[in-house]
C-alpha positions in Angstrom: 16.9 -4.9 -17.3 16.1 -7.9 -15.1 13.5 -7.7 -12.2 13.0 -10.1 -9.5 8.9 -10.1 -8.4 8.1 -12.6 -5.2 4.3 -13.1 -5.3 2.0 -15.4 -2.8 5.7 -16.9 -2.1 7.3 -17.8 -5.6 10.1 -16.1 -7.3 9.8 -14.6 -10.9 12.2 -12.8 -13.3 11.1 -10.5 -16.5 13.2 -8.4 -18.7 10.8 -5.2 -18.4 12.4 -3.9 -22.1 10.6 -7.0 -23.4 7.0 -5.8 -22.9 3.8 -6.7 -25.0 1.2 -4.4 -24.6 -2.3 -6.3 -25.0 -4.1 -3.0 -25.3 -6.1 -1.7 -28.4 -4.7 1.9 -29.3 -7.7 4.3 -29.3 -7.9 6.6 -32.2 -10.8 9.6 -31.2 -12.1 11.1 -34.3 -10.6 8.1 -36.3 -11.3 4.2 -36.8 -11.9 2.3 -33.6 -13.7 -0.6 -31.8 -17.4 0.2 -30.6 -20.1 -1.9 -28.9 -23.6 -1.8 -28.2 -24.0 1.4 -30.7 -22.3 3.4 -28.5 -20.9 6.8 -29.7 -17.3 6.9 -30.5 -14.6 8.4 -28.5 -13.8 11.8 -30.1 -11.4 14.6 -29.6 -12.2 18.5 -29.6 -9.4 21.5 -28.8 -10.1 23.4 -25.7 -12.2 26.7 -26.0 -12.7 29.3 -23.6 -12.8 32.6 -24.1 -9.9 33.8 -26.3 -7.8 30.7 -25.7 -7.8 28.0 -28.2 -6.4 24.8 -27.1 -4.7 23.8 -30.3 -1.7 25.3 -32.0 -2.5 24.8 -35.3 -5.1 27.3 -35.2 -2.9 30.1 -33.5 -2.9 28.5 -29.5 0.0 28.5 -27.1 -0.3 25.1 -26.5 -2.8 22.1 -27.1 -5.7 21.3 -24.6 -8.0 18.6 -26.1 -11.5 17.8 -24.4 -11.9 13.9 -24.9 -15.0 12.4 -24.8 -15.4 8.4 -24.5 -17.6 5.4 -23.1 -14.8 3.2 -21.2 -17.3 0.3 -21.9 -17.6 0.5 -25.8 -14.6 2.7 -26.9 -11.8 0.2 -26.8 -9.8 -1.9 -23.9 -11.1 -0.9 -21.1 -11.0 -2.5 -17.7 -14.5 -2.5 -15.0 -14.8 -3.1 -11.3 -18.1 -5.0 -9.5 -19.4 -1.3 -9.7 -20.3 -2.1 -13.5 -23.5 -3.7 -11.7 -24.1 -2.4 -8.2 -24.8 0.9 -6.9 -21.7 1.2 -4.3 -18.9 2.9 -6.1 -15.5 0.7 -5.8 -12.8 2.2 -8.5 -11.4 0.0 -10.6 -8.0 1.4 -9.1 -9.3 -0.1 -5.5 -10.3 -3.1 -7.2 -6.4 -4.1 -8.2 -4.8 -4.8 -4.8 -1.6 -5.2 -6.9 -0.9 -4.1 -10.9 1.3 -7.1 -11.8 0.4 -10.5 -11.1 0.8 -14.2 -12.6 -1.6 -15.0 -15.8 -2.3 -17.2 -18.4 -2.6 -16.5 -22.0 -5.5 -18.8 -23.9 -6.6 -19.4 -27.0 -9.6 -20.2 -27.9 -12.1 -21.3 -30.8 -15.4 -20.3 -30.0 -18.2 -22.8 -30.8 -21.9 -23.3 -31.3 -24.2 -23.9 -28.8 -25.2 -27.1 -30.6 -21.8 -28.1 -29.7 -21.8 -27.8 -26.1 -24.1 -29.1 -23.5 -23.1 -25.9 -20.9 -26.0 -22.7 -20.2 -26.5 -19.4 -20.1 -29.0 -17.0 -18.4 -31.4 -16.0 -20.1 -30.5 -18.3 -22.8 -28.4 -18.7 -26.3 -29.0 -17.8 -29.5 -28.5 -20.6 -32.5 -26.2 -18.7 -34.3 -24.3 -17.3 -31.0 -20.4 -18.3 -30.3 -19.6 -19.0 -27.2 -16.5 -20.3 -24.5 -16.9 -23.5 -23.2 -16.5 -25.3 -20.0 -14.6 -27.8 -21.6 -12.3 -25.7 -23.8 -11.1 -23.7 -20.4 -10.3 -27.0 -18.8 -8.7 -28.5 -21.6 -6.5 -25.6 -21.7 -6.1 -24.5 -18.0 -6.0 -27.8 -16.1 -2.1 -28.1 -16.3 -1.9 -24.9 -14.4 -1.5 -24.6 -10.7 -4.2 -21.7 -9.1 -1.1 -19.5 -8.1 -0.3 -19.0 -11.7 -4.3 -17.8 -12.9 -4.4 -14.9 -10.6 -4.9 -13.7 -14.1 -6.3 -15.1 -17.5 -6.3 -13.9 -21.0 -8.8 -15.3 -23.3 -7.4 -14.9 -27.1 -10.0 -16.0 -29.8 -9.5 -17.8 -32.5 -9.3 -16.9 -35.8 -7.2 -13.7 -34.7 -7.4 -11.0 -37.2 -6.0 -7.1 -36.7 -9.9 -6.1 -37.9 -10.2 -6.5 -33.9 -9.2 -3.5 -33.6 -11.7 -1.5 -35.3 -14.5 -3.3 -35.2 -18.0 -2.0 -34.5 -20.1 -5.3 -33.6 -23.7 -5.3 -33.8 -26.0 -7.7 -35.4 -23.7 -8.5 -38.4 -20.8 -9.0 -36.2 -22.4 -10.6 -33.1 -19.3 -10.9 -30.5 -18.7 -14.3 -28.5 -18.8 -14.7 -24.8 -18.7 -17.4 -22.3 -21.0 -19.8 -21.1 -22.5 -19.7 -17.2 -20.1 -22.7 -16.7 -17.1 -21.9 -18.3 -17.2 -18.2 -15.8 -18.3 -20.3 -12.7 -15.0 -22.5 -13.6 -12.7 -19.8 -13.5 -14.1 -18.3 -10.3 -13.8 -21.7 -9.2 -9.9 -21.6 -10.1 -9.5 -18.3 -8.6 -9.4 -16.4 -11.0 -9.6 -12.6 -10.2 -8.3 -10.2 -13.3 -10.0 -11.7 -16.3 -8.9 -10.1 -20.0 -10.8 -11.3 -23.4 -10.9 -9.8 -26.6 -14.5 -9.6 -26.8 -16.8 -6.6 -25.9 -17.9 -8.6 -23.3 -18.0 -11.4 -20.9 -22.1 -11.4 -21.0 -24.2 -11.8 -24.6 -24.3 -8.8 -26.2 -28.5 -8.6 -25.8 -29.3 -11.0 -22.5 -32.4 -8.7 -21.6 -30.3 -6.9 -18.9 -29.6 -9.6 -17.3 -25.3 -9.5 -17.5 -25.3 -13.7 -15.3 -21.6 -13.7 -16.2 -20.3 -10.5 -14.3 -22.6 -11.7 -11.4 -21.2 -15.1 -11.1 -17.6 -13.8 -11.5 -18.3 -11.3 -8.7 -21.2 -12.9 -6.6 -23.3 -10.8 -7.0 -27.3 -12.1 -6.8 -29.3 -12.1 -10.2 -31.5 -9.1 -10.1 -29.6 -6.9 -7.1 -27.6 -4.0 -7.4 -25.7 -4.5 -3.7 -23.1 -6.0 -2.7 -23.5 -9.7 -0.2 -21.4 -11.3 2.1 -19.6 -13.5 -0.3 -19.4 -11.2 -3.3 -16.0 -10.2 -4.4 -14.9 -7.0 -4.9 -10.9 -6.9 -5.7 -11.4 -8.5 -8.9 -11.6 -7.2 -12.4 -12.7 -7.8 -15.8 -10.9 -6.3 -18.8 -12.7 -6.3 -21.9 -11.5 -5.1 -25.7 -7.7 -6.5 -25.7 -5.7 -7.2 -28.8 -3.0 -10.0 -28.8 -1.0 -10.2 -31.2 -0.4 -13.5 -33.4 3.2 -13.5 -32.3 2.5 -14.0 -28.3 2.7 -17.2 -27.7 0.1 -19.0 -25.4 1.0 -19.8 -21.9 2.7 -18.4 -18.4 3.2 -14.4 -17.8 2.8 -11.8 -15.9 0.3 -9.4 -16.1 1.0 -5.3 -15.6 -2.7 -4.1 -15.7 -2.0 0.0 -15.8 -5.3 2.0 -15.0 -5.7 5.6 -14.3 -7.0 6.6 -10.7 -10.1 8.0 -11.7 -13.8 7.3 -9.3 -15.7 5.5 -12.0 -16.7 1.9 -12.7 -14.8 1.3 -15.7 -11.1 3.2 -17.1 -9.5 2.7 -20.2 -6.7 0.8 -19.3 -3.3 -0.8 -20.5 -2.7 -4.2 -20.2 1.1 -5.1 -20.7 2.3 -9.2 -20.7 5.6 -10.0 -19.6 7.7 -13.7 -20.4 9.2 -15.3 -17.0 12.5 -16.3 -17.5 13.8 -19.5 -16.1 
């Protein structure tokens, strides 16, 4: 089936049976992606009094209790509220669930290799997004196509999906220039395929999520320029197959009053 969207005044058509989900499927009790040592998402039947949420031991139906950390169980997508104290849900943060994106990917670098920064500072043996490589890619495209972008890093390899990064397996992130280029380009729903936007240890300091959302370095409030329908999506998976370049974006998230859901990111090809 064919729809029709209109969006900021251009006309796109998707086949909606042609979806690719971009999200990491969370296995509680089971292998699964975790960051910053957090514990895993888990799964436990129901108990309460003689009722025992599981059928196989004897209940009418199944009840699980499921215990996660949106932020280091899997893809998961986080409103401004990630660093202030005002609550905004991530649900009030998407004025709209589908919108135009772009699909990149990238091969991060050394810092040796780029002359961009990063509060508080990078690491020798730290990988990060460049300036440069986000332009190289994303200069061809108009504004009203990176509503949304989708950062894929290169070498792309399924262990993505379970990884548990740490010290041995240090994640990337972007520079301070490469994040003040894409709020530059508008850019307000960012997905990666990273734990997170910010190095994994900056001393608290998290320069990336404030530059993407305005938000001063060492407040926890909102300003007069700080952006708050915007979004950061963290933990996707693409798939070799998906080819770089123009979609758009269905970004499902439960209405739930937190700073960050699990969510489930699904790309669609335009047709012409």
């Amino acid at each position: 089936m064919e729809i029709k969207f209109t969006i900021n005044q251009n006309d796109y058509r998707i086949n909606i049976s042609q979806e690719k989900s971009i999200a990491i499927t969370l296995l509680p009790n089971d292998k699964q992606p975790n960051h910053f040592g957090a514990p895993d998402c888990t799964s436990k039947a129901l108990e309460m009094g003689s009722y025992i949420g599981d059928t196989k031991r004897g209940g009418s139906c199944n009840a699980n209790i499921l215990t996660m950390i949106p932020h280091c169980n899997g893809t998961h997508t986080e409103s401004v509220s990630h660093i202030i104290d005002e609550l905004i849900p991530v649900y009030k943060a998407v004025k709209r669930s589908i919108f135009p994106c772009v699909l990149a990917s990238i091969t991060p670098v050394l810092p040796c290799e780029t002359d961009d920064s990063y509060h508080p500072y990078m690491d020798e043996s730290n990988k990060v997004i460049t300036l440069l490589q986000l332009k190289k890619f994303l200069d061809d495209y108009q504004d009203a196509q990176l509503e949304g972008l989708v950062i894929r890093t290169l070498n792309n390899n399924i262990d993505k999906k379970t990884v548990v990064y740490d010290k041995d397996h240090y994640p990337c992130y972007l520079t301070n220039d490469a994040m003040q280029y894409l709020v530059d380009r508008n850019v307000s729903h960012l997905l990666v395929d990273f734990p997170s936007v910010d190095k994994m240890h900056d001393d608290g300091q998290l320069s990336n999520h404030r530059i993407f959302w305005n938000v001063q370095k060492g407040k926890t409030c909102l300003n007069k320029l700080s952006t708050i329908e915007k979004t950061i999506t963290e933990m996707v998976f693409i798939d070799n197959e998906i080819e770089d370049g123009f979609y758009l974006c269905n970004l499902q998230i439960p209405e739930i009053n937190t700073d960050a859901v699990p969510s489930r990111p699904v790309l669609y090809s335009t047709i012409n």
